[in-house]
GUTI-778656 format. One record per residue (C-alpha): x, y, z. Coordinates in steps of 0.02 Angstrom, whole numbers, padded with zeros to 5 digits, always signed. Each point is the difference from the previous one (the first is absolute). Layout:
BEGIN
XYZ...
This chain:
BEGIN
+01110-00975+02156-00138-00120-00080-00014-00063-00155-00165+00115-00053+00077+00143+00087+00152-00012-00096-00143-00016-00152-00084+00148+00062+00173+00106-00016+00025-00066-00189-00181+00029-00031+00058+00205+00029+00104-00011-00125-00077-00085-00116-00156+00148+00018+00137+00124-00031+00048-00078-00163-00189-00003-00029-00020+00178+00064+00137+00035-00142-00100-00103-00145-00167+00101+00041+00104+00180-00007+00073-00059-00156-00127-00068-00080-00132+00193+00061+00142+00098-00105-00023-00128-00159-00180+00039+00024-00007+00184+00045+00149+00010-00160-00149-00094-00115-00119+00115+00044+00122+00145-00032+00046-00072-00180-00176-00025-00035-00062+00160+00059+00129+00071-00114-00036-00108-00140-00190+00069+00028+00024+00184-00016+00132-00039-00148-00178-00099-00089-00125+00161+00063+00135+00117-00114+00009-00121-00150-00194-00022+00012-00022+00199+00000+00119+00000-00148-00115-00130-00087-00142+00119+00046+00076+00142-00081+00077-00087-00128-00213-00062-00061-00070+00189+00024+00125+00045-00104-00049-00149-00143-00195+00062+00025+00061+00182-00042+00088-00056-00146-00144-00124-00069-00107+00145+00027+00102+00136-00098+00001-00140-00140-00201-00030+00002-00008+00194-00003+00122+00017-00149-00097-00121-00109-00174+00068+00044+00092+00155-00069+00059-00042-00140-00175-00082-00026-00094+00162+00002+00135+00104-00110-00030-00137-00112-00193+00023+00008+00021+00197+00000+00097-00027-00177-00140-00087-00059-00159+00095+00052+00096+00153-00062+00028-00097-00166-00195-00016-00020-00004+00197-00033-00167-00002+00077-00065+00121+00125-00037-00168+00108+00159-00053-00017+00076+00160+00050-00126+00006+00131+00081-00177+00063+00149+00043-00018-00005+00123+00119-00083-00092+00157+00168-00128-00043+00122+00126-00004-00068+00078+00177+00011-00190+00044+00184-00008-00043+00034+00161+00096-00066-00077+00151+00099-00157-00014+00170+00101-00049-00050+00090+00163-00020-00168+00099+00175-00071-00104+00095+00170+00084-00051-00057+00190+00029-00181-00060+00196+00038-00062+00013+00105+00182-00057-00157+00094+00099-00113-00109+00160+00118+00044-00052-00023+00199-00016-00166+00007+00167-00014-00107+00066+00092+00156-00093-00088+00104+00080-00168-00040+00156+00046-00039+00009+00044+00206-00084-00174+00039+00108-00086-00106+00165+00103+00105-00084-00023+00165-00002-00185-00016+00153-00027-00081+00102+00106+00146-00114-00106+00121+00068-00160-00097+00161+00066+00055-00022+00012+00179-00100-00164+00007+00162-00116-00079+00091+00099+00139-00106-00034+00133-00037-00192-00060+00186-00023-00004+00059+00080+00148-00162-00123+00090+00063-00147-00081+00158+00017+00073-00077+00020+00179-00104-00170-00026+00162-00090-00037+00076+00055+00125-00153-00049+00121+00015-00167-00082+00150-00020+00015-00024+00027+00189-00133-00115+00014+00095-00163-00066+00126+00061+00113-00113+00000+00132-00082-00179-00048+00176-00094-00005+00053+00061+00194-00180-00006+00048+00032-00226-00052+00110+00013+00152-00088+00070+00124-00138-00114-00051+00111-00158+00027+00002+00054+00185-00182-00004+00036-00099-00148+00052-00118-00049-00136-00177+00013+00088+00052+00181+00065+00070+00044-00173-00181-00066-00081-00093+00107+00120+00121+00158-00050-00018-00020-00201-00183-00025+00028-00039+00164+00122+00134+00101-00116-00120-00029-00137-00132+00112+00090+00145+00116+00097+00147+00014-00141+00152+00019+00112-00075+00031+00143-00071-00176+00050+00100-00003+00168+00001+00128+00117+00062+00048+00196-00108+00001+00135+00007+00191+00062-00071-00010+00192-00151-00078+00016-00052+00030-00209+00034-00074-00175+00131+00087-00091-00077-00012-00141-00202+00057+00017+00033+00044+00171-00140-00117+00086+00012-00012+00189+00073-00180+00030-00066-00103+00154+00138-00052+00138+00005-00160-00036+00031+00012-00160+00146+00147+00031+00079-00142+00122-00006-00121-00134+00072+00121-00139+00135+00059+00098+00042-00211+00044+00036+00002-00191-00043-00202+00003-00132-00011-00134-00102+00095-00139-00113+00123+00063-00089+00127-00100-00110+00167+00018-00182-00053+00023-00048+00179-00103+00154+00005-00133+00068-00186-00016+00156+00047+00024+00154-00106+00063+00030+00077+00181+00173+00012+00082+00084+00100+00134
């Protein structure tokens, strides 16, 4: 067997290492994406808690603003009724219908107050059990991305000695196609077509491929081609 044949056969297993790295490296990713989708629905419950947490402020402010415009007008009822004068009586009155209106508006004010009490009290549990299950899951993740790292170095140190078997020019060709086609840079021949985008090969070129002398790569794909 040649030299570049023999190149060719370490070149196999060097992909396979390679085909390893990119498998690992799609369940760090597709774990990432996990954690973070977590992490987002874990922020959408805190940020509804926040939500709640300000409607429930406003209510409160309000009640306030309504309790000192109250006491306000009793105060001002005291006094036009202190006049003794038929005006003042008169005045009196149109302030004391006033304060029924706003003692009407405090009573649906204290019933939204109470809701929205509720209202965040059920945010604030929702997003703390959702804390919960987030840790979990951004644990239980971690521990699958060090294990895929762990892998991957694993991979990288036996992938150094497959690499010490290929000649250099057909080893800078690999690295350089695996860029575009992560562990899947060299492929088979299958009949007359590429393995790998399944373009119909001329016969010469089949003839040369299956010689296993020299580079040759997919016209369509530029992939490595071997039998």
């Amino acid at each position: 067997m040649s030299e570049f044949a023999e190149s060719l056969d370490s070149l196999w297993a060097v992909q396979k290492h390679d085909r390893a790295i990119v498998r690992a490296q799609e369940t760090i990713d597709k774990t990432n994406r996990d954690t973070a989708a977590s992490l987002a629905k874990l922020e959408a419950r805190q940020a509804k808690l926040a939500e709640r947490q300000e409607e429930l402020r406003k209510l409160h402010n309000e009640h306030k603003e309504l309790e000192g415009e109250l006491h306000r007008l009793d105060e001002r009822v005291k006094q036009l009724e202190g006049q003794g004068t038929e005006a003042g009586m008169d005045a009196a009155a149109k302030q004391r219908a006033k304060i029924d209106e706003l003692e009407m508006k405090g009573l649906d004010l204290i019933a939204a107050v109470a809701t929205a009490e509720q209202n965040v009290e059920a945010a604030r549990a929702e997003a703390e059990a959702y804390r919960t299950t987030h840790e979990a899951t951004a644990a239980a993740n971690g521990e699958v991305i060090k294990s895929a790292e762990a892998v991957i170095a694993a991979e990288y140190k036996t992938r150094a000695e497959s690499v010490a078997n290929v000649v250099p020019e057909l080893l800078q060709v690999y690295e350089e196609v695996n860029t575009r086609h992560p562990g899947k840079a060299l492929c088979h021949l299958e009949g007359e077509f590429c393995g790998g985008c399944q373009s119909e090969l001329n016969t010469q070129l089949q003839m040369q491929i299956r010689a296993r002398k020299e580079i040759l790569r997919c016209r369509n794909c530029t992939r490595i081609l071997d039998v």
